[in-house]
N, C-alpha and C positions, 0 to 999 in steps of 0.2 A: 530649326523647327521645320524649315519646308525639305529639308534631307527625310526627317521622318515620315512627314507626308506621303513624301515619295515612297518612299519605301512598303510603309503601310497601303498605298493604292498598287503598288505590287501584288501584296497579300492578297488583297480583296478579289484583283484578277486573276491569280492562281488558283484560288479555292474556289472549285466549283461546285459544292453547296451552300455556301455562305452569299449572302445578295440584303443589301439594306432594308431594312423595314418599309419604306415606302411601298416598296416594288413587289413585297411579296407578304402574300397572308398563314400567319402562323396555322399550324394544324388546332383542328376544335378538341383534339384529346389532351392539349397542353394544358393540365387541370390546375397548374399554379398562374393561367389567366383567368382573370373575375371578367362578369359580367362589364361590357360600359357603362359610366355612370353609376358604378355599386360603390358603395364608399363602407369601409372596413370599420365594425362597431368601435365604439373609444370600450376601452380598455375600466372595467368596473368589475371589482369585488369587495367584500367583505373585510372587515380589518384593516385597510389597506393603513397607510398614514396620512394622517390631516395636516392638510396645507394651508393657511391660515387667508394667505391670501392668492396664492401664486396657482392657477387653473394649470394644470400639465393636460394638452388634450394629445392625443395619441393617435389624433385620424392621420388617414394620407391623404394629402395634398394632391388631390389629381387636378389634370387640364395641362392645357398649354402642348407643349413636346409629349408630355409622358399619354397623352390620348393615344400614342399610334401603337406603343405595345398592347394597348387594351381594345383591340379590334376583334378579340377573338370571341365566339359564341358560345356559351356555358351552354357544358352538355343538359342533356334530359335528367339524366341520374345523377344522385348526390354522389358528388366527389371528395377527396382531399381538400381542395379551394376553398369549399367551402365552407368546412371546419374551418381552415385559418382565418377564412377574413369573418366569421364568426355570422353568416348566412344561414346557416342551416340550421332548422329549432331544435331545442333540445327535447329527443323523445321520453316518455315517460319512464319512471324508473319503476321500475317491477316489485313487486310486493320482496319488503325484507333486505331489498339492497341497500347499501351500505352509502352513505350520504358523501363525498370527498367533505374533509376539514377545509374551511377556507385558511387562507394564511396571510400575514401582514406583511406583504414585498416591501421594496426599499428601491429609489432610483439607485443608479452609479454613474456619474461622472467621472471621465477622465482627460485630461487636460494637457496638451506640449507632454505627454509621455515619455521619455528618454531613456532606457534601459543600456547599459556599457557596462562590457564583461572587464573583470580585473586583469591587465596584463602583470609582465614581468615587473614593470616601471609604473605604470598609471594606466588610468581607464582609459582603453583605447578604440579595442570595438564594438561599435554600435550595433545590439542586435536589436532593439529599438526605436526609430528616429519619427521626432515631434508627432506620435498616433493621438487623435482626438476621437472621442465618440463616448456613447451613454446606454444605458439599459435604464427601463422601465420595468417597475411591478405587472408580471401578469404576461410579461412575453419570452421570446427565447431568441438571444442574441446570438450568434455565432462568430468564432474568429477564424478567416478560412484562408488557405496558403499552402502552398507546397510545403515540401521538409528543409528543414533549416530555414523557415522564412520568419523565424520569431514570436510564432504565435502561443504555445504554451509560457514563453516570454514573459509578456504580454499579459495574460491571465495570471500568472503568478503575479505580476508586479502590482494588478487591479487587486488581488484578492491579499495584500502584503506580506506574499511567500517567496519570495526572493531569494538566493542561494549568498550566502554572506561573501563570496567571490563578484557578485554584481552588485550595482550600484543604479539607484534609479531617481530622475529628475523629473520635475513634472509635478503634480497635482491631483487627486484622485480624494472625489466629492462623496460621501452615503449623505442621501436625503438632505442634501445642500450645502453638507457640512463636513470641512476637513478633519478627519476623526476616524479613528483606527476601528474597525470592527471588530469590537467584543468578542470573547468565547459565547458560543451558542446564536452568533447570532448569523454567521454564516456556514456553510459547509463546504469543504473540499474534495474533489474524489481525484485523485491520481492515476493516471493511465493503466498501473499495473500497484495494484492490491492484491495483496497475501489474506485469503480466506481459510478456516479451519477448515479442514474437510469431515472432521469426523463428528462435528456439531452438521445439527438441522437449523432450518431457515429460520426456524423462529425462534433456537436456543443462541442462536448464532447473534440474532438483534436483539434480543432481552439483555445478554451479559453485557453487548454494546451502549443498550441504553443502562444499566446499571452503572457501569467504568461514567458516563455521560453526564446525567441528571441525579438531583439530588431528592432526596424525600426515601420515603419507602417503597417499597418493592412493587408492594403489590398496587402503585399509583402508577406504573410503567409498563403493563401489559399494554394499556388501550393505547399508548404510543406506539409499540412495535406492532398492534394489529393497521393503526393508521397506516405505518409505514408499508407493511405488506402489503394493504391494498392500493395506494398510493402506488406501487410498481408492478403491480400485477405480477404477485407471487402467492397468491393464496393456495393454485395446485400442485406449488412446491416444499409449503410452509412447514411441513413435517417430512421431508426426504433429507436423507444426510446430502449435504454441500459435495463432498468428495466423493459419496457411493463406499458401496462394500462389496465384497468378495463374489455376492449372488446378484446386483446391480450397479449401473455405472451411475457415474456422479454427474451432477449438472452441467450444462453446457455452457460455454463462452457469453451466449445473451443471458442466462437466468442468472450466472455469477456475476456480471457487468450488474445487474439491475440491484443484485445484492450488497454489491460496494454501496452502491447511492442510496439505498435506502436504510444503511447503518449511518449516512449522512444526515437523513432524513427523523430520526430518533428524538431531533434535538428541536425540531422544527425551526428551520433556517429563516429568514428572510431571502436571504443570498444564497444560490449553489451554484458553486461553480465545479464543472466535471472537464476535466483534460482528456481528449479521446474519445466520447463513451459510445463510439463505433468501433472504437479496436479490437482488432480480430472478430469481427461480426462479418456472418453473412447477410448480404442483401436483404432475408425476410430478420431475421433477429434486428437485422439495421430499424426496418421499418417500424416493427414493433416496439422498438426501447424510445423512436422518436413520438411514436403515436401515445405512447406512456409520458414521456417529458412533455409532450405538448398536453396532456391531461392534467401534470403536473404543476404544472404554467396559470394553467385555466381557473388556481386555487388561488393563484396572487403572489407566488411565489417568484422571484426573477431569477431568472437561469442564462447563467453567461458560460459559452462550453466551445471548446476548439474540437475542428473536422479539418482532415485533410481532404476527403473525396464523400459525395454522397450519390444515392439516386436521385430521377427525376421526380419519384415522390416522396422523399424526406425533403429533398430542396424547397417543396412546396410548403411544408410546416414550418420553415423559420419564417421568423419576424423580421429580425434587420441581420445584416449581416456585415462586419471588418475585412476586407480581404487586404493580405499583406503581401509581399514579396522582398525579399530582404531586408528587412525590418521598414518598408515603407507600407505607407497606409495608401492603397490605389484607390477603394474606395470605403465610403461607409455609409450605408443608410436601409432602405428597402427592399427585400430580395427581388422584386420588378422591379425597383428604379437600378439595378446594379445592369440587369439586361439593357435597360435603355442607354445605360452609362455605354455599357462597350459596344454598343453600338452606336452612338455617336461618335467615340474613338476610332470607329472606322472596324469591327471587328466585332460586327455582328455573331449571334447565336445561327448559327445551321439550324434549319428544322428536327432532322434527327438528331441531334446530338444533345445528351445531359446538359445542365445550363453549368453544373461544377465541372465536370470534363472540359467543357470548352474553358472556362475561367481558368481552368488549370492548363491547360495545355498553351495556352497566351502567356503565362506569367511562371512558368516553370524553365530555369533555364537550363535542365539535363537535356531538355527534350531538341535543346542544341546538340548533343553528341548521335541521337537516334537522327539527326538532317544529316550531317555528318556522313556518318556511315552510311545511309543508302544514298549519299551523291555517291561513293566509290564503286558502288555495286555495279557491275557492267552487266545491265540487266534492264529488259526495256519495262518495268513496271512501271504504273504510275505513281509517284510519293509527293504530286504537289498539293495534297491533300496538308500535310504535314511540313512545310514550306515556308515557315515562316520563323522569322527573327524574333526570338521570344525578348531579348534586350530592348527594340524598336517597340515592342508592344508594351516592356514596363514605361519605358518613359513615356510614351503615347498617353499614357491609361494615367497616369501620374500626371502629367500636367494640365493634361484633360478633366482628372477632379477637382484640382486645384481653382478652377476658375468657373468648377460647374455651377448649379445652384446647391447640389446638393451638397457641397463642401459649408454654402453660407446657411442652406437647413441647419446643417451641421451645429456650427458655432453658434445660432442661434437658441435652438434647444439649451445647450451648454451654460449658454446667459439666462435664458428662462429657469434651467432645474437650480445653479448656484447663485441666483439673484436673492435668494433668503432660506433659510434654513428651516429643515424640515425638520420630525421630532428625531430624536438620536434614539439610538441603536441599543437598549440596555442586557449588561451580560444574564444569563439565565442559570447561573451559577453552578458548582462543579462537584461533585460527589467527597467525600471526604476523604482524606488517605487511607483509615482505618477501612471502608467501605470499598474504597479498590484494591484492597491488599485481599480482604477476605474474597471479594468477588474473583479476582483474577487465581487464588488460590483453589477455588470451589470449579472453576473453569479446566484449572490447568489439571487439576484429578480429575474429573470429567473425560480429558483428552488423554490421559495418561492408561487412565483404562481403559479405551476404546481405540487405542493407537498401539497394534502389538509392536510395531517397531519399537516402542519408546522403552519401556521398562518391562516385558515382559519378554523381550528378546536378551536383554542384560540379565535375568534371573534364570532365563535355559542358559544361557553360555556358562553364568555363574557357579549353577547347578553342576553344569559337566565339568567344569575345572576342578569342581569340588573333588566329584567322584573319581577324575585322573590323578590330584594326588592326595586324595584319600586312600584308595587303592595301591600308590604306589609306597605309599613309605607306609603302611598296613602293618600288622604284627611286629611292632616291635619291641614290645617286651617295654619292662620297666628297669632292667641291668642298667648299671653307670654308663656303656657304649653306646647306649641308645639316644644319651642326652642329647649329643651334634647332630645327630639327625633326626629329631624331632623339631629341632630350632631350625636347622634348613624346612622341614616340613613347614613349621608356621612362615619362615620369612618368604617362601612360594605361594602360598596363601595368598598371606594379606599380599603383597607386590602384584602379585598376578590377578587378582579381584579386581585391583584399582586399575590396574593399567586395562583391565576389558571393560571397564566404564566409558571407554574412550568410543562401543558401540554406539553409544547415545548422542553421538555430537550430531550428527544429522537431521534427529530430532528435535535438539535442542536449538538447531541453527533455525528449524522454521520455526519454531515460536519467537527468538528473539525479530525474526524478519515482521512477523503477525505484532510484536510490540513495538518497532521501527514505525510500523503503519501508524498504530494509533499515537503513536508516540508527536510524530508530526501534526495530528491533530488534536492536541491537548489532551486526550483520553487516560494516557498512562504517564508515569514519571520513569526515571530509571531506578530509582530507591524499590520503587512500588514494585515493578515487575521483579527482584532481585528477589526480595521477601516471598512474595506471593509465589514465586518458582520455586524458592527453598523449601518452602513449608509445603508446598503440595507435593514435595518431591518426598517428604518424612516417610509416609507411609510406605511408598515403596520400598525406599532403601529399609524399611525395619522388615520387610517381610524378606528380603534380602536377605540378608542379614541374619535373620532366623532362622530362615531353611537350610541354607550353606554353612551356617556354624555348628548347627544339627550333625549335619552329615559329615564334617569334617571333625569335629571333636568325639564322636565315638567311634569314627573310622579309625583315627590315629591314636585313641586310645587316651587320653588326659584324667585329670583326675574326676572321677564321680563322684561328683558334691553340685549341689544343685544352686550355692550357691557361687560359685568359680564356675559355672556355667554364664550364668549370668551374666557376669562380667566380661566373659568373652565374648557374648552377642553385641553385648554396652559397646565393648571395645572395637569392634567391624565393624559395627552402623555409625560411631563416629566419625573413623577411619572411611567410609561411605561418603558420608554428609561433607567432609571437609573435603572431598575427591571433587564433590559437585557442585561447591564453592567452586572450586579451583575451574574447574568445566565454566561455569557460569562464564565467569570473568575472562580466560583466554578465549570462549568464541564470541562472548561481543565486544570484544578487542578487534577481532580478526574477522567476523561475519564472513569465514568462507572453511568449505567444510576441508581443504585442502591443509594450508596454513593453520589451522586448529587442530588438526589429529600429528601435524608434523611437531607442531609448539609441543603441547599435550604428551605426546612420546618420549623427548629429548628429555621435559623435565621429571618424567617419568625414572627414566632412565638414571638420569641424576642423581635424581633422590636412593635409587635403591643402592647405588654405589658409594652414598653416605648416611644408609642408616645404622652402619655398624654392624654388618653381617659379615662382609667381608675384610674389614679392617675396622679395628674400635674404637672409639671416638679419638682418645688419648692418644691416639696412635696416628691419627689423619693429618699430612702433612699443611702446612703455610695455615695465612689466614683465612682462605679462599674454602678449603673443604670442610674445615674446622667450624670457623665464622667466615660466612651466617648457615652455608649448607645443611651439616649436620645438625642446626637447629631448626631449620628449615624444613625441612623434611618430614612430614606426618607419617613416612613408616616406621622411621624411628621409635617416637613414644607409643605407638601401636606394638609391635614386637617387643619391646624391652615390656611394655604391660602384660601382653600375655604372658611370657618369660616368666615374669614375678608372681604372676597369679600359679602359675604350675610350680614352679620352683622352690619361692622364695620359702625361708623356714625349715627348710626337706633337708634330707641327707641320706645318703644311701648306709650301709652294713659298716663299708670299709671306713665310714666315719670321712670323707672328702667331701668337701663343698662341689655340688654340681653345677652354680652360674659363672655362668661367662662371665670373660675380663668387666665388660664396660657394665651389664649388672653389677658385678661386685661391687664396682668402684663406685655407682651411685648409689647400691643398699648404703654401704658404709659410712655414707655421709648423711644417708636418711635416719640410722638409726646411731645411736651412741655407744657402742664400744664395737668388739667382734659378734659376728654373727655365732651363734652360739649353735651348732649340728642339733639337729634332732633325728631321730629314728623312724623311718615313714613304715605304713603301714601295707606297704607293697608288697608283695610275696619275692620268695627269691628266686630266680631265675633257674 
């Protein structure tokens, strides 16, 4: 311990902006300091949950040590500060504006938390170790840490989303009570959500509260306009998410706030958001926090991990967790966390962000950037940057261990699970019938407003048509004509199916867009399977239609209106089982790579055992035989149109004109020989 000391009184004399609290007074624009003597309102809303006996008061604790961070002078003008410490009135609300919903938070305890990833052999690494701390209704907790220091962890393990490779020890309390949080009764947002692009902002949360909540339709408007305004999206509520071809599509902050407010549908108690600065700039930063901290203000409890913030988003959190390889350095009040490293000897610099400095103490890369500029033979100066980030975790770690604010800690802990609050009840979930329809009325929605998806597969369709349409063209109705109009259909249908294989890209973001919800109880995989076949029907029949059009009077077949029929019946089949088959190899494989490779080969397969080029009877072992050539849907496609042109006909010379493997299954279809008849085709 006195090695560390040492070391640490190193630090403190190399860096020359850094100097103790006693000795030096903070700047008056540092707006995350409150007045002296202000003491931060308790925490009151609406709906909240009754406690029967158990007062949860939510002030901070000032006096003593923590006086000397609160030296500084509150400006003239209202700032930041003080919205959070909840100082400043609330101004009038203008004629017509829209009132926030209050909402029923929920405490969270968590208790000797232990998180270990699964090895080869047994749980070995700890990305986890004993984190203690709690969230309150009505505030916004943060978990804050370099990368890899275990904080989405962490939040997964509070919220019981856990990767089944990990394993987690510990205790984790809602409203005082060990118990699993219902559907609906929390929200998750994921650092990286897959949005539609070619739905708008308010089609996009209607079909989400539809898949969500249960009732009729028209009882789920006034929840997605809640939610829009709850995130401050109303002057995007009708722009497409993605943009079109004459405008660009929303930015990084407007789609972040989109994610969490298709969270918000359900009205949470609990949301917990992983990231919801990533990839934000500085102003989108402020604003999504000045939105969650609005959010907060309704009663809702917001537990959400940051890696870096400004010096005024730092000022809107409540309390905050900072971790550093799955330890807990500290946990409590975003000012008591400054006082903290500054009694560790590692004070806050005036200029410098209060997260920059926490991170740059507790970050151990920023050992390779010391590193490299000792080697530099260059007389700069870098004692700026001169410090042992190792000597500062242990520092900062056994330093809370013994603080007060480790025993605030546990004590809360015993306060919120000393008796149990009301439990958490589910808000129950849409019916299967209701998300098949819904997700089906969706997916045609996206299907016609997405030219990539099916209206790119009916021009290519379209032009394969017309290439051999065109090429096997005029060929008469002579005996010699027969081989080569069965080549004509078996290029056809082969070549239709195997350009369906356009659509995989397509089809890979939707299944990515049902991955999301999927994680959040939204969809099943039955549900999405259905709902994509059946929105996929209409296309493939118009499909279907137009290309069987242009290929049966190009190649000339028989005119009869109803052997037309049947040859549309017979493609759009052949279609639908194509996109089956599509379905299942790319959410096998979710990657557009390995899905068009799959997709090919078995392509290819099949058309080498539909019986075009060698006939059933004729296909060697068990393997091409059975199961292949039964396998194969060009197969019973080809041999049907086959039938439909052929079967019954007979040319002049009186010879049967089907192929081997028609014959062989006419003749078992019907009971004796096929008997010629005289067709009514001209002679050649």
């Amino acid at each position: 311990m006195e090695e560390i000391q040492s070391q640490s009184d190193n630090y403190r004399s190399s860096s020359s902006s850094a100097s103790s609290p006693a000795s030096r007074v903070p700047s008056s624009n540092f707006f995350y300091l409150r007045k002296p003597g202000s003491l931060r309102q308790p925490i009151s809303f609406e709906d909240s949950p009754e406690w029967e006996d158990t007062d949860v008061d939510a002030r901070v604790e000032e006096g003593g040590d923590r006086d000397t961070i609160n030296i500084a002078i509150t400006p003239a003008s209202p700032s930041l500060s003080k919205l959070n410490s909840g100082s400043l009135p609330s101004p009038p609300l203008p004629e017509g504006a829209v009132v926030a919903r209050k909402t029923a938070g929920a405490s969270v305890v968590w208790k000797d938390l232990t998180v270990t990833i699964k090895g080869k052999r047994k749980y070995s690494d700890k990305v986890v170790k004993s984190s203690n701390g709690y969230a309150l209704p009505g505030t916004m907790t943060v978990i804050m840490g370099p990368a890899r220091s275990g904080k989405s962890t962490l939040l997964r393990a509070i919220a019981g989303r856990l990767h089944h490779s990990a394993k987690m020890y510990g205790e984790v309390f809602v409203n005082g009570a060990k118990s699993h949080m219902p559907y609906g009764s929390y929200g998750f947002v994921e650092r990286e959500t897959s949005l539609i692009g070619s739905l708008t902002v308010r089609e996009f949360l209607y079909y989400s509260a539809l898949l969500q909540l249960p009732g009729f339709f028209c009882q789920k408007k006034s929840v997605v306009e809640d939610a829009i305004h709850a995130m401050s999206l109303g002057d995007y509520a009708n722009k497409l998410i993605g943009g079109h071809c004459y405008m660009k599509g929303l930015h990084s902050g407007e789609r972040r706030r989109i994610s969490i407010a298709r969270e918000l549908v359900m009205r949470p108690h609990i949301l917990f958001i992983d990231e919801p600065l990533y990839h934000l700039d500085s102003v989108s930063a402020l604003l999504m926090m000045v939105t969650l901290k609005k959010l907060a203000s309704t009663g809702c409890t917001l537990i959400f991990t940051i890696y870096q913030s400004s010096t005024e988003v730092f000022g809107l959190f409540d309390r905050i967790c900072l971790l550093s390889n799955g330890n807990t350095l500290f946990f409590g009040e975003t000012l008591a966390c400054l006082q903290h490293f500054s009694n560790a000897g590692f004070p806050c610099p005036i200029m410098q962000s209060p997260s920059d400095h926490f991170l740059r103490a507790i970050n151990t890369d920023f050992d390779r950037i010391i590193a490299m500029c000792k080697n530099w033979q260059d007389d700069h100066d870098f004692s700026a940057v001169n410090m042992d980030t190792a000597v500062a975790i242990r520092t900062l770690e056994a330093t809370y261990k013994t603080s007060a604010d480790a025993v605030a800690v546990e004590n809360m802990i015993v306060r919120l699970t000393d008796k149990e609050g009301p439990f958490l009840k589910s808000k129950g979930k849409a019916g299967c019938g209701t998300r098949i329809a819904v997700l089906t009325w969706r997916s045609l929605l996206i299907m016609s407003r997405e030219w990539k998806y099916y209206w790119l597969r009916l021009i290519l369709c379209m032009l394969l048509t017309l290439c051999v349409g065109t090429v096997f063209s005029g060929l008469g109705h002579s005996l010699s004509s027969v081989v080569t109009r069965v080549a004509a259909v078996f290029a056809f249908i082969s070549f239709a199916s195997l350009l369906s294989i356009a659509g995989v890209p397509a089809l890979l973001k939707e299944i990515k867009i049902y991955a999301s919800e999927e994680l959040n109880q939204h969809s099943g995989p039955l549900v999405f399977l259905f709902g994509q076949l059946l929105s996929s029907i209409p296309f493939l029949f118009l499909i279907s239609i137009s290309s069987s059009l242009v290929f049966y009077f190009l190649i000339g077949l028989r005119d009869e209106f109803g052997l037309l029929m049947y040859f549309v019946l017979n493609f759009f089949l052949c279609l639908l089982v194509n996109e089956g088959l599509m379905l299942v190899v790319v959410s096998l494989w979710q990657n557009v790579f390995w899905s068009i490779l799959t997709l090919v080969s078995i392509h290819v397969v099949m058309m080498l055992a539909a019986g075009y080029f060698r006939i059933r009877n004729a296909l060697p072992g068990p393997l091409w035989t059975y199961p292949l050539s039964y396998i194969a849907f060009h197969t019973y496609s080809i041999q049907g149109i086959l039938e439909n042109e052929y079967l019954w006909t007979s040319f002049p010379v009186g010879q049967s004109v089907l192929p081997k493997y028609m014959l062989h299954t006419a003749n078992h279809s019907h009971q004796g020989p096929l008997q010629p008849h005289k067709v009514e085709y001209p002679h050649p």
